[in-house]
C-alpha positions in Angstrom: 17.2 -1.0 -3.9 13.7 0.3 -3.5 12.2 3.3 -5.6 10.7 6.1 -3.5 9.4 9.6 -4.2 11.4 12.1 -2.7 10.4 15.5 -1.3 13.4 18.3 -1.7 13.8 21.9 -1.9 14.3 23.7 -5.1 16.3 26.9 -3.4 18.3 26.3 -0.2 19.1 29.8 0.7 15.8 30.9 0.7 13.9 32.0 3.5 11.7 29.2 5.3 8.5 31.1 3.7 10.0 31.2 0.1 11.2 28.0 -0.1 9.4 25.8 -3.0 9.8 21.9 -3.1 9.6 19.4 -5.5 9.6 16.2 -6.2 12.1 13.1 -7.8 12.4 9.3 -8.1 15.4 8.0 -5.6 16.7 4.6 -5.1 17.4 3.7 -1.5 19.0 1.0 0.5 17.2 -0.4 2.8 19.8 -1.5 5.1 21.4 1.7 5.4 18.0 3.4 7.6 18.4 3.7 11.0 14.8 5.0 11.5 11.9 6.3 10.0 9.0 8.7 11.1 6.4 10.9 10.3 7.4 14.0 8.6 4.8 16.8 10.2 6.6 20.0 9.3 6.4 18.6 5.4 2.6 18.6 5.8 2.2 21.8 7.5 4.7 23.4 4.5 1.8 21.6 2.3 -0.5 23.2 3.8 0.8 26.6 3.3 0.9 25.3 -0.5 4.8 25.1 -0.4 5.1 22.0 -2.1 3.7 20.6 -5.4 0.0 21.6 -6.3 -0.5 17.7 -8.2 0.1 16.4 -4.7 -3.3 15.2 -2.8 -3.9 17.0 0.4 -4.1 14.2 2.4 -1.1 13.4 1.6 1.4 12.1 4.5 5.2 11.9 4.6 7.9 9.8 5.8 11.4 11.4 7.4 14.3 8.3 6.2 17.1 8.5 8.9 20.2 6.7 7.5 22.4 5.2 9.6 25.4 6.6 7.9 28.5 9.1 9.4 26.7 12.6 8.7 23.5 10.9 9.9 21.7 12.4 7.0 17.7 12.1 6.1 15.3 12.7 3.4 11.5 13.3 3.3 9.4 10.6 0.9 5.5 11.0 0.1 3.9 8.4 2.3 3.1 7.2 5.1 5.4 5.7 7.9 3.6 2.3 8.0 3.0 2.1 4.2 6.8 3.6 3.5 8.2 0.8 6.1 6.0 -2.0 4.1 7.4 -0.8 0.9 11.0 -1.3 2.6 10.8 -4.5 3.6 9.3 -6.1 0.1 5.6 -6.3 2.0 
């Protein structure tokens, strides 16, 4: 199990202007990803100051695909390459 930073949204049913984010500790399992990739729309809702203010603005993200029956993903604070490091134990 690796430990992560996870991005998530504090109010689903808001509107995609009014949403705010924030952020938790996750443990995932590496062999359950199916694929990873930059997460631009996280960086763009940054940049509209939608997510945390203690977050640096050069901040990138990660999507996590997981390779499981509802195909679901998250969004992590870091970069693809550094993320997929972290992953593997590098």
């Amino acid at each position: 199990m690796i430990l992560l930073t996870e991005v998530y949204k504090l109010n689903e049913h808001a509107t995609n202007e009014k949403k705010e984010y924030s952020l938790r500790e996750i443990l995932i399992n590496p062999e359950h990803i199916f694929m990873l990739r930059e997460d631009k729309k996280m960086s763009e809702r940054q940049e509209k100051g939608l997510l945390p203010p203690d977050l640096d603005e050069r901040q990138k993200f990660t999507r996590i695909h997981f390779s499981t029956l509802n195909h679901s993903a998250i969004t992590v604070v870091g970069e693809v390459v550094l993320t997929s490091n972290k992953l593997r134990g590098a």
